[in-house]
LODRENMAR-865963 format. One record per atom (N, C-alpha, C, O): x, z, y. Coordinates in steps of 0.001 Angstrom, whole numbers, padded with zeros to 6 digits, always signed. Layout:
<recs>
XZY/...
</recs>
This chain:
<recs>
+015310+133443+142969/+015806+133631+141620/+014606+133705+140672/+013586+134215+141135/+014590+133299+139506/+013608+133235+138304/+013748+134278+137778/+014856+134716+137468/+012506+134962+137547/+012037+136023+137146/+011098+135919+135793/+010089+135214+135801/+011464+136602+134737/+009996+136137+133423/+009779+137264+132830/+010659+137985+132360/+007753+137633+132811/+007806+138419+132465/+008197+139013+131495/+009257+138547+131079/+007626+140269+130646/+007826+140259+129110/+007663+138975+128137/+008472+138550+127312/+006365+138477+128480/+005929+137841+126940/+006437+136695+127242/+006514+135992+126234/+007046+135888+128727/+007660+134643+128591/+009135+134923+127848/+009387+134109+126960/+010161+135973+128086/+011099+136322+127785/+011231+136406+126059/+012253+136130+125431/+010147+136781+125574/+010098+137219+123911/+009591+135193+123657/+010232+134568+122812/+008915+134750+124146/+008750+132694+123627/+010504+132731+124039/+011221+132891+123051/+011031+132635+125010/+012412+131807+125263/+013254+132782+124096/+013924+132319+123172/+013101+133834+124304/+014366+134124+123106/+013493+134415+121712/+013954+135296+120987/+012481+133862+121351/+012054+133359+120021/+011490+134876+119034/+011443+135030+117814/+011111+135848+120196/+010652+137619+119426/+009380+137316+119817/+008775+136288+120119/+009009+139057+119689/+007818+139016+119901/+008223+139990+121284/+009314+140397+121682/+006550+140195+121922/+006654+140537+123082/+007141+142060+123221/+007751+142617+124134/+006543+142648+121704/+006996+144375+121393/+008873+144246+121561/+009565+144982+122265/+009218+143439+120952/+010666+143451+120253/+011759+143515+122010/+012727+144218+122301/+010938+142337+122897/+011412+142848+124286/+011636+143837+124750/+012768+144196+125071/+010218+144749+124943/+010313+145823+125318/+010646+146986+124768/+010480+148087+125293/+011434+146626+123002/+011758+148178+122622/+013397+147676+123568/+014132+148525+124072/+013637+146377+123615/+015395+145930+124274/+015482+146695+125785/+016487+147252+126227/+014170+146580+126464/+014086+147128+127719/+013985+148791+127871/+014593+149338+128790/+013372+149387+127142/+013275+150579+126743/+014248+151125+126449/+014535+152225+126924/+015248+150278+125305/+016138+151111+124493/+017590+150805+125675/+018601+151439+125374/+017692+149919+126905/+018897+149625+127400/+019358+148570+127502/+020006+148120+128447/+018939+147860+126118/+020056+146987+126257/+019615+145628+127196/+020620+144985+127497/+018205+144972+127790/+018082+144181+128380/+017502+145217+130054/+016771+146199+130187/+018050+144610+130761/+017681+145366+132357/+015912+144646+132786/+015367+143542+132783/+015673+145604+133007/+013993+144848+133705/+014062+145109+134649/+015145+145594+134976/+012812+144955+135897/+012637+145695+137064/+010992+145486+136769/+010670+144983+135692/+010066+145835+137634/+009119+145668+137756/+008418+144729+139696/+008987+144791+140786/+007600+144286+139480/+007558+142793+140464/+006277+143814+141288/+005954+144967+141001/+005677+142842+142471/+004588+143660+142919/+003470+143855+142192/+002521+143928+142973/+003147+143967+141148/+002132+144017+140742/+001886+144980+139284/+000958+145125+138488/+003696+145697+139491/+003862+146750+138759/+004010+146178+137113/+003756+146926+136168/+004485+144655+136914/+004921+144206+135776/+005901+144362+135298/+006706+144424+136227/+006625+144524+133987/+007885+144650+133811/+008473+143009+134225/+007907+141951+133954/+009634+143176+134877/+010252+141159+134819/+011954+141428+134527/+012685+142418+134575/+012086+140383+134292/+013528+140316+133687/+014102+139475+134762/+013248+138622+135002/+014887+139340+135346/+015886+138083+136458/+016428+137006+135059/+016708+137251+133885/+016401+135815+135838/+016729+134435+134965/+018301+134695+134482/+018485+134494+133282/+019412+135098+135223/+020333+135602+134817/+020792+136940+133879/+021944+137120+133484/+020012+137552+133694/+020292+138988+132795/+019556+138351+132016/+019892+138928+130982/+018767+137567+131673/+017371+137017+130578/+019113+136347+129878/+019590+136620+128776/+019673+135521+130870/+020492+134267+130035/+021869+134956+129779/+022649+134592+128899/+022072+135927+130589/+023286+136626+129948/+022753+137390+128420/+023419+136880+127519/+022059+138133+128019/+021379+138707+126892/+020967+137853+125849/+020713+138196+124694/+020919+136785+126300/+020509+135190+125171/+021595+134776+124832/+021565+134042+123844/+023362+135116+125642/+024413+134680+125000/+024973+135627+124174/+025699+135324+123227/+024695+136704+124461/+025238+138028+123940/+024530+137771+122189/+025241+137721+121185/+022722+137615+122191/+022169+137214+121032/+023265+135865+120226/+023236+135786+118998/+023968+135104+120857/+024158+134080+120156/+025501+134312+119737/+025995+133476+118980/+026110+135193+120054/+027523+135763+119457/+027405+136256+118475/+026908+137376+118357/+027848+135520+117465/+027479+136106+115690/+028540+135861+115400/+029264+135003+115906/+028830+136745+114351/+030296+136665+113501/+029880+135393+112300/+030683+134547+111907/+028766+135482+111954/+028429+134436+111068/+028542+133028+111565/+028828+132132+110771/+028349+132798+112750/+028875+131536+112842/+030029+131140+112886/+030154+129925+112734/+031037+131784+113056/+032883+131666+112878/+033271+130665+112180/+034210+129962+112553/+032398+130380+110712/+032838+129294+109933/+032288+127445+110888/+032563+126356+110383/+031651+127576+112024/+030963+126304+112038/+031768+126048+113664/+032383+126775+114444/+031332+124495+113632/+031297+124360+115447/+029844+124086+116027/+029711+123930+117241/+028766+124026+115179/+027477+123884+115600/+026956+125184+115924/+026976+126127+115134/+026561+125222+116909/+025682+126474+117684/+024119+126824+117885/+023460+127833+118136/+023877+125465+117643/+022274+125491+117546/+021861+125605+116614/+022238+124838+115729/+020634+126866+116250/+020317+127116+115227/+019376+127750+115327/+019280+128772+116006/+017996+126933+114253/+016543+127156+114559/+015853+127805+113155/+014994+127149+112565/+016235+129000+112704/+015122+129669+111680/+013676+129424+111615/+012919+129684+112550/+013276+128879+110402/+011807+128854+110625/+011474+128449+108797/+012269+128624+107873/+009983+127846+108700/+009349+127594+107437/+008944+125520+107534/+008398+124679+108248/+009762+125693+106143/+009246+124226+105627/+008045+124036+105320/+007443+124580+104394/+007438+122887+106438/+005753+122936+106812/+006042+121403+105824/+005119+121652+105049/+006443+120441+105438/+005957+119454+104897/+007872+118818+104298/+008991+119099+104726/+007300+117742+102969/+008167+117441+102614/+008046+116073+102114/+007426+116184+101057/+008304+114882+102312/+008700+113635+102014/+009212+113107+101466/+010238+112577+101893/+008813+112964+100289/+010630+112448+099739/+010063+110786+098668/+008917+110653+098241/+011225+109713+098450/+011056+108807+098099/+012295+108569+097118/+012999+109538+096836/+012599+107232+096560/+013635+107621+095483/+015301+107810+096301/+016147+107770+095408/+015757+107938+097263/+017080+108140+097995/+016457+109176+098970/+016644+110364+098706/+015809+108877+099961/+015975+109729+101195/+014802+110583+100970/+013960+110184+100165/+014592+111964+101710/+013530+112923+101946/+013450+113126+103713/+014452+113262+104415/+012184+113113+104170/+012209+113972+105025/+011685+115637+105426/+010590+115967+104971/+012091+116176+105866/+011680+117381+105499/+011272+118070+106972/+012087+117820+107860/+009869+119088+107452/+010231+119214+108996/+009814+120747+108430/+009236+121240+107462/+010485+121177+109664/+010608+122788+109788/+009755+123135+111035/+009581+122320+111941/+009354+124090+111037/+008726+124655+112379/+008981+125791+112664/+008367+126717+112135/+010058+126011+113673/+010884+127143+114196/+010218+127646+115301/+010416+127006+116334/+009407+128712+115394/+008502+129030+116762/+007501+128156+116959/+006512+128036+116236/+007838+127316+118294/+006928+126445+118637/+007292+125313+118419/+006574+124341+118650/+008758+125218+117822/+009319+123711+117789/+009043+123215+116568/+009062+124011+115629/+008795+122101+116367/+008871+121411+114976/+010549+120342+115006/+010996+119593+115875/+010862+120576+114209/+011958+119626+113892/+012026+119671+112128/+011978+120451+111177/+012214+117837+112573/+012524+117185+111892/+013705+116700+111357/+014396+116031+112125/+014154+116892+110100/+015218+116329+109480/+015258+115154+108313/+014681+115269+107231/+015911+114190+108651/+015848+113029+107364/+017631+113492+106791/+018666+113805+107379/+017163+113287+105150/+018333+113890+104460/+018253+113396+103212/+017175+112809+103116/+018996+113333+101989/+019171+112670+101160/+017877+113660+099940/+017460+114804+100116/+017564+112783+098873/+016829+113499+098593/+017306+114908+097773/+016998+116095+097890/+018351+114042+096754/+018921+115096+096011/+020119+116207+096729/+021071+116773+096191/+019719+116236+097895/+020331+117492+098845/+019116+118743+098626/+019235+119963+098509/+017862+117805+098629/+016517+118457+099002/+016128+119041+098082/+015330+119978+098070/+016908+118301+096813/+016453+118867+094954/+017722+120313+094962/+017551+121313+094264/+018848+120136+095820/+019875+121265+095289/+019325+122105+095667/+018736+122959+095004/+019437+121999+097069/+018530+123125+097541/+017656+123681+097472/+017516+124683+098173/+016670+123260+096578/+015406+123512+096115/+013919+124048+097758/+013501+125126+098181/+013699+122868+098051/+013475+123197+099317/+012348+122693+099061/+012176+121707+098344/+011107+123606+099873/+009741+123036+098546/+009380+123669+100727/+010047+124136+101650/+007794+123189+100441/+006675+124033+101521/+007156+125525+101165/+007595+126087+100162/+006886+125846+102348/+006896+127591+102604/+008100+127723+102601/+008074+128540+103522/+009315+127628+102341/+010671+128226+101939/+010997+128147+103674/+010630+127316+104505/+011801+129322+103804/+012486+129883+104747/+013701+128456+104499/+014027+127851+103478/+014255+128270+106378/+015061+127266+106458/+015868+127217+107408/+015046+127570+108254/+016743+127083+107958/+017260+126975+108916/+018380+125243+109564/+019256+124647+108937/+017970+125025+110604/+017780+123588+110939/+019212+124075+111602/+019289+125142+112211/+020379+123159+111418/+021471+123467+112162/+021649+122221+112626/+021919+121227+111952/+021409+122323+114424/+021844+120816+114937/+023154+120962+116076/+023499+121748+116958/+023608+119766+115498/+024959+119357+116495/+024906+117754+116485/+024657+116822+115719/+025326+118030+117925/+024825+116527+118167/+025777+116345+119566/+026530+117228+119975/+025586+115002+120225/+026762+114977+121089/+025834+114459+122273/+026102+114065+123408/+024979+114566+121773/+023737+113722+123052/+022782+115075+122967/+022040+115288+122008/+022893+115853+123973/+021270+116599+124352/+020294+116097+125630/+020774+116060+126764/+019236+115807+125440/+018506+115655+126467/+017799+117083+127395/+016847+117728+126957/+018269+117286+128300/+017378+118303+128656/+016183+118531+130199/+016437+118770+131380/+015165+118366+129625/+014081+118484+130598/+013766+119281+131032/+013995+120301+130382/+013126+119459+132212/+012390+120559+133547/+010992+120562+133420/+010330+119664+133942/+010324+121728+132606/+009039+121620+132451/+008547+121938+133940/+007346+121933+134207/
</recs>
């Protein structure tokens, strides 16, 4: 069974490594400690606690589930289309979008953003 320590657990669910261990501390995520006297989390209590995180009342209005908070690192824009990319953690994503979506929104560098993808094709790889 897959085991991750603290600080892999705080990259996959997108905290920091403190924010883990006040979850482990305070109850709500289970740890154990491995031979070497580390805190570790099991791959299953890591992914049960990552669904529990994704149960929001705020999403009720949508059917898209994926959803990447982060800062508008660059912006593109020409006379119809803009592109705009966000960098959520470690991910960068990219969005192409109309421009005057990009003018309502007023979506400049630095502005807080959130990338909502739904899509019907995911690729998913085995690092």
């Amino acid at each position: 069974m897959a085991a991750f320590r603290i600080g892999e657990a705080a990259q996959l669910l997108g905290v920091s490594a403190d924010t883990v261990r006040r979850w482990v501390d305070g109850g709500r995520l289970p740890a154990a400690r491995d031979e070497h006297g580390h805190r570790v989390i099991t791959g299953t209590d890591l992914a049960a606690f990552a669904r529990s995180l994704a149960e929001s009342p705020s999403l009720a209005g949508s059917s898209a589930r994926n959803r990447l908070r982060g800062i508008v690192t660059a912006i593109v824009k020409d006379r119809v289309m803009a592109q705009v990319d966000i960098q959520a953690g470690p991910y960068r994503v990219v969005s192409l979008m109309s421009r005057e979506a990009v003018d309502e929104m007023d979506l400049r560098v630095g502005s807080l953003a959130v990338a909502v993808i739904k899509s019907t094709a995911v690729v998913v790889e085995k690092p």
